[in-house]
N, C-alpha and C positions, 0 to 999 in steps of 0.2 A: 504494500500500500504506500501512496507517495505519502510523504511527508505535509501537514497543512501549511500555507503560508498566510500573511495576515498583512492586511493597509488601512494605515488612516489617511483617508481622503476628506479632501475640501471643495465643495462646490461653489462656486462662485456665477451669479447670471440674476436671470429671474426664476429663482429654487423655492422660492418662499410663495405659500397661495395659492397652488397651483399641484395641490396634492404629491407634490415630488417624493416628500415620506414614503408618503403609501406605495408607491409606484418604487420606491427604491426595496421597502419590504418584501413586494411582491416580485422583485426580480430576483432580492436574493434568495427567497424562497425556494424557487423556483428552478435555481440553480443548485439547490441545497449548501447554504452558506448561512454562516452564524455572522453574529455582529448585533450591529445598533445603527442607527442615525438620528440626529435632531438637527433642529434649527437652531442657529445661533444668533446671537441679537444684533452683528451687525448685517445679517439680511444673506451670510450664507450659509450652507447646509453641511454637517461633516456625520460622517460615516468612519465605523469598522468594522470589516470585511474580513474573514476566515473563510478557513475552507482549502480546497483542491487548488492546487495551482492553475491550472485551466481555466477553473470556473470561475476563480478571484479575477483570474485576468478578462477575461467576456464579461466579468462585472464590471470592472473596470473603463472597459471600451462603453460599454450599455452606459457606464454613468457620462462618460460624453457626450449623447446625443440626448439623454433623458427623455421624458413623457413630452407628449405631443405640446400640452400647453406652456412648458418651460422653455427658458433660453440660456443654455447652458456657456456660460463664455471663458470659465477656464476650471480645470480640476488638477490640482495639487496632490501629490500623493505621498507618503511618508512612510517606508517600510517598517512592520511591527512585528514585537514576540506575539505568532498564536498562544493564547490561554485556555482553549479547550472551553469555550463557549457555546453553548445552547441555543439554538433558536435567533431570531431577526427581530428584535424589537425596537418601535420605534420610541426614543425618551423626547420628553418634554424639556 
């Protein structure tokens, strides 16, 4: 089994309003990927993403075009220790 790897990313655009959360939830899901994302107050979105190396990285990519109603204009990313996290939830 490969080993997980893990990123904190930062979104940056129009991320906020526009259900990006949810839409970030349901991609990691989807891909079967643990982590979290919220919003932060100055108007961008950050995320941590575990999982398969594959799937982190097609998360990755998915987080730069994001959901139909966002404008996604630039994402940051910051390699992390996985912590053997559960589930995609998204924090307030």
């Amino acid at each position: 089994m490969t080993q997980p790897i893990a990123f904190h990313a930062r979104i940056t655009g129009r991320v906020q309003g526009v259900a990006f959360r949810a839409w970030v939830q349901a991609e990691a899901q989807g891909r079967g990927l643990s982590g979290w994302v919220r919003n932060e107050a100055d108007g961008a979105v950050t995320a941590l993403i575990e999982g398969p190396p594959d799937a982190v990285r097609e998360m990755l990519d998915a987080l730069r075009q994001g959901p139909d109603r966002a404008r996604v204009e630039r994402v940051e990313t910051v390699s992390a220790a996985p912590d053997g996290l559960q589930g995609f939830a998204i924090r307030r």
